[in-house]
C-alpha positions as CSV (number, residue, x, y, z in Angstrom):
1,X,-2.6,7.2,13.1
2,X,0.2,8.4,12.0
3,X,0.9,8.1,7.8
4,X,4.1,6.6,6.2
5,X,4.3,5.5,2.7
6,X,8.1,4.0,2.4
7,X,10.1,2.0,4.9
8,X,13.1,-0.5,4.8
9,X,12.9,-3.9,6.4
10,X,14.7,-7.0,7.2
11,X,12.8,-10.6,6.3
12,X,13.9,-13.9,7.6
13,X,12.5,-17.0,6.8
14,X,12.6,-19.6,9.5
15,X,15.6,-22.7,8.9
16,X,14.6,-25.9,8.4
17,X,15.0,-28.0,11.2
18,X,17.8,-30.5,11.4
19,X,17.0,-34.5,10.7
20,X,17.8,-37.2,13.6
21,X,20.2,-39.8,13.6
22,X,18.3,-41.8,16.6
23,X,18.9,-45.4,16.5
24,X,16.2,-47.6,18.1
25,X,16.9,-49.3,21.6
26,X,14.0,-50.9,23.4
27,X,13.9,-53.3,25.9
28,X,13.0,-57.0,24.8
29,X,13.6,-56.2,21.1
30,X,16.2,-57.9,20.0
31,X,16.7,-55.9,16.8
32,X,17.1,-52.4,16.7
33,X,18.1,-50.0,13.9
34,X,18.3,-46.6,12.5
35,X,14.7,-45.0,13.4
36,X,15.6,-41.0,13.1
37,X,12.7,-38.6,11.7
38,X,13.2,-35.6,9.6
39,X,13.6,-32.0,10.0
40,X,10.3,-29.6,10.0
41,X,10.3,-26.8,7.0
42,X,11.1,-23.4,8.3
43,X,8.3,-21.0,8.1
44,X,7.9,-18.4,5.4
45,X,7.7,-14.5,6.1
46,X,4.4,-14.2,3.5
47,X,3.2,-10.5,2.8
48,X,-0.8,-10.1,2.9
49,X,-2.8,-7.2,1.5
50,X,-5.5,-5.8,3.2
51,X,-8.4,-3.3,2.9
52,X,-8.6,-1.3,6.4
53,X,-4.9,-0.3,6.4
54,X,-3.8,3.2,4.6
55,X,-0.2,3.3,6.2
56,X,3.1,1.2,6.7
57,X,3.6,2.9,9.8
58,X,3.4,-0.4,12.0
59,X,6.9,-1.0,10.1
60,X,8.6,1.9,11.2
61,X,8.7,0.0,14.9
62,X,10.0,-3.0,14.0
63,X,11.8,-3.5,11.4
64,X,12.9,-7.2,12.0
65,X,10.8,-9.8,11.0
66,X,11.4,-13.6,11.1
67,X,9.7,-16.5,10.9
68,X,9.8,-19.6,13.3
69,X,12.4,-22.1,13.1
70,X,11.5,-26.2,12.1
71,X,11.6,-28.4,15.2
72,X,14.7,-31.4,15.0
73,X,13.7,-34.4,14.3
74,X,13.1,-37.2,16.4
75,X,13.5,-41.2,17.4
76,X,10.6,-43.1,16.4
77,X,10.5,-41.5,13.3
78,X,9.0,-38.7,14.3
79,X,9.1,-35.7,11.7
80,X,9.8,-32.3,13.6
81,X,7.3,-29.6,13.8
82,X,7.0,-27.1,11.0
83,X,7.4,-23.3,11.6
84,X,4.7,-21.0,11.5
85,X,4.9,-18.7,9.0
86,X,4.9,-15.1,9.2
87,X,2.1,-13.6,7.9
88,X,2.8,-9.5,7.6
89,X,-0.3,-7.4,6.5
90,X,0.1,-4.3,4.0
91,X,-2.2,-1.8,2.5
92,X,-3.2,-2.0,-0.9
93,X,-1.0,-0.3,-3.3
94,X,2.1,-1.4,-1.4
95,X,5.0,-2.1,-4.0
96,X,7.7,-4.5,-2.2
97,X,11.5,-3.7,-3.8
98,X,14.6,-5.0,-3.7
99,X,17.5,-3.3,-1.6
100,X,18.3,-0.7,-4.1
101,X,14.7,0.6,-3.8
102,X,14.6,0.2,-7.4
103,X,13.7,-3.2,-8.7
104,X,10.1,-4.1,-7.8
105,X,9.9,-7.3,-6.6
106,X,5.5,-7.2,-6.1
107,X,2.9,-4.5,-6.5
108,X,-0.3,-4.9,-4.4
109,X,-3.5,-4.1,-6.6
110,X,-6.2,-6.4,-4.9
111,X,-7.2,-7.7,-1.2
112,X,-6.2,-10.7,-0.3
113,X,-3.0,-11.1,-2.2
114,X,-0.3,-12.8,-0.6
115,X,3.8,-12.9,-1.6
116,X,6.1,-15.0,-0.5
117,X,9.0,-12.5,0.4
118,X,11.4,-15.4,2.0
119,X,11.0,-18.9,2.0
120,X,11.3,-21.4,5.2
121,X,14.5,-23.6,5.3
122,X,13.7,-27.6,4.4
123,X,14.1,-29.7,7.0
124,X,16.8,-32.2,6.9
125,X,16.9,-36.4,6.5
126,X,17.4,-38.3,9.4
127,X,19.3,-41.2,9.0
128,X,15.9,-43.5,8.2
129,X,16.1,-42.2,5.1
130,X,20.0,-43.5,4.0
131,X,18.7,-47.3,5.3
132,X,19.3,-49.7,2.3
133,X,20.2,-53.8,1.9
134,X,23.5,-53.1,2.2
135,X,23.6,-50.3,4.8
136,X,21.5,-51.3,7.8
137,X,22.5,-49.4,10.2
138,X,23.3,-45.4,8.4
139,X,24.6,-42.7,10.7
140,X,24.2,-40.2,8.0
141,X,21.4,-37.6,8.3
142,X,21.9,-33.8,6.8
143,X,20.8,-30.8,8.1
144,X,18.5,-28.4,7.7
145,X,19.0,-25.7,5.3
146,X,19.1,-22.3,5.8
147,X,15.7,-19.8,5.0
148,X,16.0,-17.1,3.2
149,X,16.8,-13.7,4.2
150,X,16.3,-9.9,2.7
151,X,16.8,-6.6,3.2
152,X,13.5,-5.2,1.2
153,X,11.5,-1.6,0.9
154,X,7.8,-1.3,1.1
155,X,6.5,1.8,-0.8
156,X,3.2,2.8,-0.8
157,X,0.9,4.5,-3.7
158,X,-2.9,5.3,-2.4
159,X,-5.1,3.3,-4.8
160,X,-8.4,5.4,-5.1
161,X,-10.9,5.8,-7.4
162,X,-10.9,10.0,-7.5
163,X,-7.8,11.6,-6.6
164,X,-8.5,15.7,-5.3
165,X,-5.6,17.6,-6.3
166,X,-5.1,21.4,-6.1
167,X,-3.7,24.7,-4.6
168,X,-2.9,24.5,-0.8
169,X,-6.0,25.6,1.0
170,X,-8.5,25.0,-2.1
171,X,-10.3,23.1,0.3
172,X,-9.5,19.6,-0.4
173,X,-10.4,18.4,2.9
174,X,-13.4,19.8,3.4
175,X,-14.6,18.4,0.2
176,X,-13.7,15.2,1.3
177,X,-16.1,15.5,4.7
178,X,-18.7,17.1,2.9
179,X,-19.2,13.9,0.4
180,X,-17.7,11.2,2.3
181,X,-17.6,9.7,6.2
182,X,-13.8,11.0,6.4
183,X,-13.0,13.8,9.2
184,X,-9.8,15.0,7.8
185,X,-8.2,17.3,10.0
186,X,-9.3,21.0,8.5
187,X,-8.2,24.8,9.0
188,X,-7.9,28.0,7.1
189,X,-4.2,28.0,6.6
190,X,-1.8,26.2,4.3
191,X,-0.4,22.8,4.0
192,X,-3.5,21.6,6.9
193,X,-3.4,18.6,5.4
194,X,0.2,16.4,5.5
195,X,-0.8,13.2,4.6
196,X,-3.8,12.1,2.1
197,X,-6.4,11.1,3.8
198,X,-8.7,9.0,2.1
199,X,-12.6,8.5,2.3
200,X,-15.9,6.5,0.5
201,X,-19.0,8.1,-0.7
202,X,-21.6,6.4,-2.2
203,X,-24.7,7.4,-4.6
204,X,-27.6,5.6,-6.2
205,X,-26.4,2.0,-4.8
206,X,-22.5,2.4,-6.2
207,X,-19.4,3.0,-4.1
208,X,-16.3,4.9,-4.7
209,X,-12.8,5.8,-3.1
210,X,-11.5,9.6,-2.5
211,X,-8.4,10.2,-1.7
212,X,-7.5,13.9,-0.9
213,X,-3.8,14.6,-1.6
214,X,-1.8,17.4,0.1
215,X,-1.5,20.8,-1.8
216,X,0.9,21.2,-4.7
217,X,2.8,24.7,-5.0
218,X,5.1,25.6,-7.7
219,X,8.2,23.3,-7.7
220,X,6.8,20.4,-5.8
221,X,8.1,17.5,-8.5
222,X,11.1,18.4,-7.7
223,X,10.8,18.5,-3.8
224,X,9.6,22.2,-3.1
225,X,6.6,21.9,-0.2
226,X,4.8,18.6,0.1
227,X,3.9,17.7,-3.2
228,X,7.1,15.3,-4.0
229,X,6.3,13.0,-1.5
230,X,2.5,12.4,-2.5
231,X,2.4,12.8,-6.2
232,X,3.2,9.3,-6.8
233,X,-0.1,8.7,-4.7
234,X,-2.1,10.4,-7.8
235,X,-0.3,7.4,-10.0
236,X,-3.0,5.2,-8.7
237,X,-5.9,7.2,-9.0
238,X,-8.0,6.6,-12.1
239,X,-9.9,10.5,-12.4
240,X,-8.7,13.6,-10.6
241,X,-10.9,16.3,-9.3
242,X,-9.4,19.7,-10.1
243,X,-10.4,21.6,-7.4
244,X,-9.6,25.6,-7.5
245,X,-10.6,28.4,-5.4
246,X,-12.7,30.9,-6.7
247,X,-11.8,33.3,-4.9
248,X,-8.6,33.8,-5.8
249,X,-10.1,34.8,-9.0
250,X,-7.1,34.1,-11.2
251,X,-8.6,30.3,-12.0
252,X,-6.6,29.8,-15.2
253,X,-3.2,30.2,-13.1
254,X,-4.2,28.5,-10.6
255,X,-4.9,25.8,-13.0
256,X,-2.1,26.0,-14.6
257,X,0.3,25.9,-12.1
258,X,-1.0,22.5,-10.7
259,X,-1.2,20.8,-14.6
260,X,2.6,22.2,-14.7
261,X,3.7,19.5,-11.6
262,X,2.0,17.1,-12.8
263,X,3.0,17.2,-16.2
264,X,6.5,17.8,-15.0
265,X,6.6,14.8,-12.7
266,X,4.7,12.7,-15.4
267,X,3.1,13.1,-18.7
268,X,1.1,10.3,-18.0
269,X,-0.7,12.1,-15.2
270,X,-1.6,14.1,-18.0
271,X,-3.7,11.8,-19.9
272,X,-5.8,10.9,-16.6
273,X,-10.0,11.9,-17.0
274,X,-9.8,15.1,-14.8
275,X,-13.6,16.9,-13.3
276,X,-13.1,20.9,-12.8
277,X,-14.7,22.1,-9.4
278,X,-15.1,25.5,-8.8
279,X,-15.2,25.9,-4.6
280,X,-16.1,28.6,-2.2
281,X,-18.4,29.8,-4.7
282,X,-20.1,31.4,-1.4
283,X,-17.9,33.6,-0.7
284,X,-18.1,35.9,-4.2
285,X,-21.9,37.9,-5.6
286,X,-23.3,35.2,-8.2
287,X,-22.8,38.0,-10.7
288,X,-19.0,37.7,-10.6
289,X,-18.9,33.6,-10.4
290,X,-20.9,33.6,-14.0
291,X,-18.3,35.7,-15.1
292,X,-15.5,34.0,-14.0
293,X,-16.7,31.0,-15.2
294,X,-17.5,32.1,-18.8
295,X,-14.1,33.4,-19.0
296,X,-12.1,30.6,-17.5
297,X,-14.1,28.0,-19.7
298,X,-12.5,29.5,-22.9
299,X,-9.1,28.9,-21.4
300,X,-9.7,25.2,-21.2
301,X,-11.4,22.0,-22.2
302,X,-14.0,20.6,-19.7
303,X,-17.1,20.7,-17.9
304,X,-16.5,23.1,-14.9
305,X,-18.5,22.0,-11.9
306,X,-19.3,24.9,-9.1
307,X,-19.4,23.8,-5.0
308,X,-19.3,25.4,-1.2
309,X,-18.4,22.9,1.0
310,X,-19.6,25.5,3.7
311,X,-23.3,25.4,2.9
312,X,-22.9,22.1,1.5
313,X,-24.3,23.3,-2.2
314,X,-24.4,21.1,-5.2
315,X,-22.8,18.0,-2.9
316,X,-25.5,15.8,-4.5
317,X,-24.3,16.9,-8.0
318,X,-20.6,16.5,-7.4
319,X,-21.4,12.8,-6.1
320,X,-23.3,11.8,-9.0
321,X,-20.5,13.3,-11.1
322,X,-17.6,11.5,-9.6
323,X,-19.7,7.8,-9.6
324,X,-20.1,8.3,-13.6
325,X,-16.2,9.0,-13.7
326,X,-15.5,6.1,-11.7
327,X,-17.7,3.3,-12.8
């Protein structure tokens, strides 16, 4: 499935359907009389979050939505049918605006939330309803009104529990398989993964969401790579897992470089509980990772975890690490 965080769409709430002006005529009754029902309510288009969706792509195919109409009503004094209302399901973390893109109307935090985006039309009075002492026989009846209609955006910000940030090809992705049951797409090249892909891993009876976020080179908070589109993503995340390649050997700029963005998109980022893991620690003499990380730990302030995803080492560790973050 194909990932997409912000679209633009067009609501319309059903119109209420419009009252009857019937007048009763049956054979053998010698007195008739206004007998007109009302209009049915228009349906509303209601937005519905929902666990097992991660994208808005479904919106990106149809981008007109409307709601059913309210039947007429009838002779007898029959009331028309009400329209169904349009239920339209979104991920959590989806943040409905207004036209401008700018002025949130609704931000999705837990399943099961529902929004009214429009509201359905009321029906209209049929002419039973104007019948007094000294009008018996009313012609009046009024119509049903119109529902509402918007042009709207839905944006979406992954809500995880651990967001894995870091240097394109750091190995993200194949952190994310080795603790979790995602299968994130994953090569040795740059920028393998385009959209964050999101996973659960679970330790000692407790649960907890990953969500891997594509790699951030210099200048990505202000659109350079791929970083621009997903750091809002991180927003919603409440600890990050700093995840640096070892072998590059120059950890404190690598470091560094991803704190920049983030502190350059937000300072708030900033502030965020953050777990150091040392990867690909495999692929260096044992000797030479000690070192590095004696050296690298006076540079900063935090516990400094060490991993290979290829042989799978300390995955156990990291798990228990990240539940205590998260819980």
């Amino acid at each position: 499935m194909k990932f997409l965080d912000q679209v633009k769409i067009y609501v319309k709430a059903g119109n209420g359907g419009d009252g009857s002006p019937s007048f009763r005529r049956e054979k053998f009754i010698e007195h008739g009389g206004p007998d007109g029902g009302d209009g049915g309510n228009g349906g509303s288009v209601i937005f519905k979050s929902v666990k097992n969706l991660n994208t808005l792509i479904d919106y990106r195919y149809q981008q007109h939505h409307k709601a059913e109409r309210g039947e007429n009503g009838m002779g007898q004094k029959r009331t028309g049918k009400s329209g169904e209302n349009l239920i339209l399901k979104v991920p959590l973390g989806t943040q409905v605006f207004e036209e401008d893109n700018k002025t949130l109307i609704y931000d999705f935090t837990k399943p099961g939330e529902k929004f009214v985006a429009a509201s359905g039309g009321k029906g209209g009075l049929g002419n039973t309803r104007f019948k007094s002492s000294t009008n018996r026989a009313p012609r009046k009846f009024t119509k049903g009104t119109n529902g509402e209609e918007f042009t709207i955006w839905l944006q979406l910000k992954t809500i995880a529990d651990i967001g894995i940030i870091g240097l394109p090809n750091a190995g993200k992705s194949s952190l994310l398989a080795a603790v979790t049951n995602a299968n994130p797409k994953i090569a040795n090249y740059q920028f393998t993964t385009l959209n964050p892909n999101l996973g659960v891993t679970s330790y000692d009876n407790k649960e907890i969401t990953l969500a891997d976020i594509p790699g951030l080179i210099e200048g990505a908070h202000e659109g350079i790579g791929l970083g621009i589109q997903f750091l809002k993503h991180i927003e919603r995340c409440k600890t990050l897992l700093h995840l640096i390649d070892i072998s590059n050997q120059d950890l404190e700029s690598a470091y560094n470089q991803v704190r920049n963005e983030l502190k350059n998109y937000s300072t708030e980022l900033l502030k965020k509980k953050e777990i150091i893991v040392l990867n690909k620690v495999d692929l260096i003499e044992e000797k030479l990772v000690k070192e590095l990380i004696e050296k690298f730990s006076k540079k900063i302030d935090g516990e400094i975890l060490t991993l290979s995803t290829l042989k799978k080492q300390s995955v156990l560790k990291i798990k228990a690490k990240l539940i205590s973050y998260a819980t």
